[in-house]
C-alpha positions as CSV (number, residue, x, y, z in Angstrom):
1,X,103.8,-37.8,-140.1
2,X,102.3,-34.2,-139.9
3,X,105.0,-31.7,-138.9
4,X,105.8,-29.3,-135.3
5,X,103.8,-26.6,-137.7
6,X,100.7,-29.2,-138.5
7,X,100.0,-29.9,-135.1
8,X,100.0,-26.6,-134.0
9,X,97.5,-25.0,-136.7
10,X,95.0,-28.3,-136.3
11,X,95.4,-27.6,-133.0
12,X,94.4,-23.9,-133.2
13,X,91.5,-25.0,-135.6
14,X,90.4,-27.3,-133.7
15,X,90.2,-25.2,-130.3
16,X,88.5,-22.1,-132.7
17,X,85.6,-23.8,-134.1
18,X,84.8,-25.7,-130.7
19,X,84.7,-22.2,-129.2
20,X,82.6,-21.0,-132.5
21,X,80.1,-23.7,-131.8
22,X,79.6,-22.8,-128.4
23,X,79.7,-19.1,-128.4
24,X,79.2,-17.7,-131.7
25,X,77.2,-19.5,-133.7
26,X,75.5,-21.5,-130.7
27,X,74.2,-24.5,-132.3
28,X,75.4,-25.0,-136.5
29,X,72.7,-28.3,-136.1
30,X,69.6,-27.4,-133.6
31,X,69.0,-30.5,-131.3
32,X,72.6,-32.1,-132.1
33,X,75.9,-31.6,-130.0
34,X,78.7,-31.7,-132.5
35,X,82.0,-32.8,-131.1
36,X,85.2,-31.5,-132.6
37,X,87.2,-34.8,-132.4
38,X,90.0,-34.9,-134.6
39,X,91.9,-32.6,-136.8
40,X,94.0,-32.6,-139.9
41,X,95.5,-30.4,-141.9
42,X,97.4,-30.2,-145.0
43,X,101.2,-29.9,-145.0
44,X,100.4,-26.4,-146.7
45,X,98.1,-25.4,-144.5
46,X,95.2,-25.0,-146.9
47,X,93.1,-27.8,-146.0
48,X,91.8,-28.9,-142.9
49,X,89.8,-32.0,-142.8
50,X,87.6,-31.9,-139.6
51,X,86.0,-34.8,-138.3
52,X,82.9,-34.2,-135.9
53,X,80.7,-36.7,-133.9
54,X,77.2,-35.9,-134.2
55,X,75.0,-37.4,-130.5
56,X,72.4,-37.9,-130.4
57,X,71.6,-37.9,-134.3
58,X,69.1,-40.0,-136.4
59,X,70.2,-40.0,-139.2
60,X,73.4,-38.8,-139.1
61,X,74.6,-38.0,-142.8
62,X,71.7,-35.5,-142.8
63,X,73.1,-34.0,-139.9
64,X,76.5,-33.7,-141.4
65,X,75.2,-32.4,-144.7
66,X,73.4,-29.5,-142.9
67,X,76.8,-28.7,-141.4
68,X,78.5,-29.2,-144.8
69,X,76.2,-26.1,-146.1
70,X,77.3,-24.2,-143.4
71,X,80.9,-23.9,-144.0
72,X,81.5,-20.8,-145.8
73,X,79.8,-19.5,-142.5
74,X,81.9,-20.9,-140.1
75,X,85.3,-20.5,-142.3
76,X,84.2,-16.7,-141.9
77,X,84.0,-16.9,-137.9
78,X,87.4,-18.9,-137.8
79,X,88.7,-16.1,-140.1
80,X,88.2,-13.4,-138.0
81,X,89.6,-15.4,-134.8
82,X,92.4,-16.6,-136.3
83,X,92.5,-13.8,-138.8
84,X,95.9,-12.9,-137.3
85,X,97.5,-16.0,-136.8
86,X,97.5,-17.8,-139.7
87,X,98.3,-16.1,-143.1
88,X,95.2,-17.9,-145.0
89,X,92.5,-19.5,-143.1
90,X,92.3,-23.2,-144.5
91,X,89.4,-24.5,-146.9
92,X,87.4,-26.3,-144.0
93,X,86.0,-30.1,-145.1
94,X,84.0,-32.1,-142.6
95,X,84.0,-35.5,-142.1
96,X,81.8,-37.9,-140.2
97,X,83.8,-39.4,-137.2
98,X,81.8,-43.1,-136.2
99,X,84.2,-44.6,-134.0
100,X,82.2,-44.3,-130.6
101,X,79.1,-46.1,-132.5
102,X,81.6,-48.4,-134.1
103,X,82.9,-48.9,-130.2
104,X,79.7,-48.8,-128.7
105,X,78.6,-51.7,-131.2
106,X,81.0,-53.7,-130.1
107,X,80.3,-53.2,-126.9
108,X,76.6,-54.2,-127.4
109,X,78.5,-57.8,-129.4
110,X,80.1,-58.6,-126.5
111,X,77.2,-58.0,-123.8
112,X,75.9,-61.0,-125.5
């Protein structure tokens, strides 16, 4: 159960790089919206696990890859957003989130 603290910072994070993606750094993945969906972060605050949907993608590890490589780039931008905030700006990891294609296959299942 993540603490008061927890929720706040992922939170935070989460907001921040959502605004990053939009504003500063327009597109991490040209052709590919990326989706902020979930947020975790570590009960010190050092690690945040961030799990993105990736629409419309072919191949979809690819996609998340490229982002992968682009990390130390966006832990910069979220550093000097949440600079003041947060006393060190979490190691950023980035997960592939599937659950809308694993929903939207089931949906397809039970069309038929």
């Amino acid at each position: 159960m993540d603490s008061l603290r927890q929720s706040k910072v992922a939170r935070l994070i989460q907001k921040e790089i959502g605004d990053i993606f939009i504003k500063e750094y327009r597109s991490p993945l040209p052709g590919i919206m990326v989706s902020i969906t979930q947020v975790r972060v570590s009960p010190d605050l050092g690690v945040a696990k961030i799990y993105v949907s990736l629409f419309p993608a072919n191949d979809k590890k690819e996609a998340l890859t490229d982002l992968k490589k682009k990390t130390t780039e966006i832990r910069g931008f979220l550093g000097q957003r949440v600079g003041k905030q947060l006393r060190i700006v979490p190691e950023l990891i980035f997960y592939l989130d599937d659950s809308f294609d694993y929903a939207e296959k089931i949906d397809q299942l039970l069309k038929k």
